[in-house]
C-alpha positions, 0 to 999 in steps of 0.5 A: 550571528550568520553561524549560530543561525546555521547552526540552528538550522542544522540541529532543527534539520537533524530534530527533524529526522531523528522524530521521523525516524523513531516514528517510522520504527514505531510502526514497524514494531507494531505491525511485525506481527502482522506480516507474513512471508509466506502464504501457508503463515496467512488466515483466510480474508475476503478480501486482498487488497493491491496497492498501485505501483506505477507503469511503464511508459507502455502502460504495463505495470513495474516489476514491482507492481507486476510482483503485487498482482503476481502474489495477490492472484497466487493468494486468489488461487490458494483460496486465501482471499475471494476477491482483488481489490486492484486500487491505483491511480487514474487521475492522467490520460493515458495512465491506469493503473488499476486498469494495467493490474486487471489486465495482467491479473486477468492473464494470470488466470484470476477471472474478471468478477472476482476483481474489483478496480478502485480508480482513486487510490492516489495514496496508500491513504486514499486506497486504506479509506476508501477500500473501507468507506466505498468498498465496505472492506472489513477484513483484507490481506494487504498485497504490497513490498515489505518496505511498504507493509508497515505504513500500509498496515498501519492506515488500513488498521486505523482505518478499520480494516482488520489487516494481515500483511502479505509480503509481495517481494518476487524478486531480487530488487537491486540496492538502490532501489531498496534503499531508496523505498526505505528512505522514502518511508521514513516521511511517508510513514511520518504523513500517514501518522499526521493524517490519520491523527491531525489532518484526516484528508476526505479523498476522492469519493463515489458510489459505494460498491461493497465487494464483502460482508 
């Protein structure tokens, strides 16, 4: 009895996974299309839209946050968008993110109007929605790692947002770290699709500040 009951558990577990995987596939076959490389492959937008990516114990940002900026100032500068929107968390003392991402953007050499700070992006959820609801953006090119991209682009688009992905990988990450994003966007991408189709979470919302037509 105790066996079968294991056995159960098991198969359940393994049902489970297989479903997350298949939809983590789907999405990544729908949005392929949609991200580019390269800056000379992307149309211009109004706007790009920076996901957080944690900091430092210094409150700096993470190299891969550091890469997201990097790439978004170089779309900025290449006059591919006309505004950053930096969207990250601030629910901590002490810990600011989009405040960390205006700062280094800010000594890139990206100058401090053309940056917008959205205090409430949590979640790749949150940041998709309320860029839409709060900021009024229609049309964004979406600054993030490839690994992430795809749920990005995902929520943004159902959100609204008519988005092109810009694949913000700098550097050479090592393979655990690769490998432990992938893993992580398998139920990630899995939350995004419950959310956007069954759940429909309202986040943290404010004034609107619309930053493009």
């Amino acid at each position: 009895m105790l066996w079968n009951i294991v056995k159960i558990g098991v198969l359940l577990v393994i049902s489970v996974a297989a479903l997350f995987g298949v939809t983590r596939l789907i999405v990544i076959a729908a949005t392929s299309a949609s991200i580019k490389s390269q800056t000379s492959n992307l149309s211009p937008a109004p706007v790009a839209i920076v996901f957080g990516a944690g900091l430092t114990r210094d409150g700096l940002p993470t190299p891969v946050l550091r890469d997201r900026v990097k790439a978004a100032a170089d779309l900025y500068f290449e006059g591919k968008v006309q505004k950053l929107l930096m969207s990250g968390d601030n629910r901590f003392e002490n810990y600011n993110e989009p405040q960390a991402m205006w700062e280094y953007a800010i000594q890139l050499g990206v100058p401090p109007e053309d940056i917008v700070q959205d205090f409430a992006g949590r979640r790749t959820y949150d940041t998709c929605y309320r860029a839409r609801h709060i900021f009024g953006v229609k049309n964004a090119i979406l600054v993030t790692q490839q690994f992430h991209l795809p749920r990005a682009l995902y929520l943004c688009k159902n959100m609204g947002i008519q988005s092109t992905g810009y694949a913000s990988d700098l550097r050479n990450y090592s393979r655990t770290s690769r490998a432990i994003w992938s893993i992580r966007e398998i139920p990630a991408t899995a939350t995004a699709i419950f959310d956007v189709w069954i759940r429909k979470p309202i986040p943290v919302l404010g004034p609107q500040e619309k930053i493009s037509d």
